[in-house]
C-alpha atoms as one frame of an Amber mdcrd trajectory, in Angstrom:
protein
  14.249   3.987  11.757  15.589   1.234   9.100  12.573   0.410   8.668  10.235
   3.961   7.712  13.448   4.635   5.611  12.843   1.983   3.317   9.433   2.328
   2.967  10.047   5.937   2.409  12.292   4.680  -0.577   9.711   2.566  -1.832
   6.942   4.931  -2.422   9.098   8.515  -2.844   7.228  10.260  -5.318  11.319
  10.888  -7.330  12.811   6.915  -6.894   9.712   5.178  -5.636   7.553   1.834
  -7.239   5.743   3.440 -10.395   2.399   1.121 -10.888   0.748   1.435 -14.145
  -2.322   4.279 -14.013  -4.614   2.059 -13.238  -2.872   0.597  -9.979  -1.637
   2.800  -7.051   0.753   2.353  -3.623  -1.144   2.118  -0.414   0.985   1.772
   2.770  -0.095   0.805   6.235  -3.737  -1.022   5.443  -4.589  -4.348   6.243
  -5.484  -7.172   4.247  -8.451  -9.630   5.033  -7.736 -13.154   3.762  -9.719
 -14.923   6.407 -12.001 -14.134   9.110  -9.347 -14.701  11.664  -6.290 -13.370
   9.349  -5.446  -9.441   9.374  -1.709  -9.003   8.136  -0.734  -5.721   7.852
   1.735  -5.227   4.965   4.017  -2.510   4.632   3.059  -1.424   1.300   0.275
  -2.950  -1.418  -0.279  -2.212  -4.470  -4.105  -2.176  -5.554  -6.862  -0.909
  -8.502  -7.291   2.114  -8.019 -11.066   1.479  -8.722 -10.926  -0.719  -5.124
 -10.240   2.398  -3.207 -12.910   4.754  -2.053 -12.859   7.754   0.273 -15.501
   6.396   1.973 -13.052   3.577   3.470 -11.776   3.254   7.126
């Protein structure tokens, strides 16, 4: 429960991480760094131009 809590804290749309317009908050993707590597992060922040709706 610690744990969704802060994460909830960290992107709340009132006290959360404010990226500049261009950037956003994602929570709960992975990241591909290798072809065996998969981390999933908590929360990334990213271009906004990198996300599509069209992603899985």
């Amino acid at each position: 429960m610690f744990h969704m809590l802060v994460i909830s804290l960290l992107i709340g749309e009132e006290h959360g991480i404010r990226p500049p317009s261009d950037l956003m908050v994602a929570r709960e993707v992975t990241v591909t760094p290798g072809m065996r590597q998969r981390p999933g992060p908590d929360i990334v922040i990213v271009k906004k131009a990198a996300l599509t709706s069209l992603q899985t």
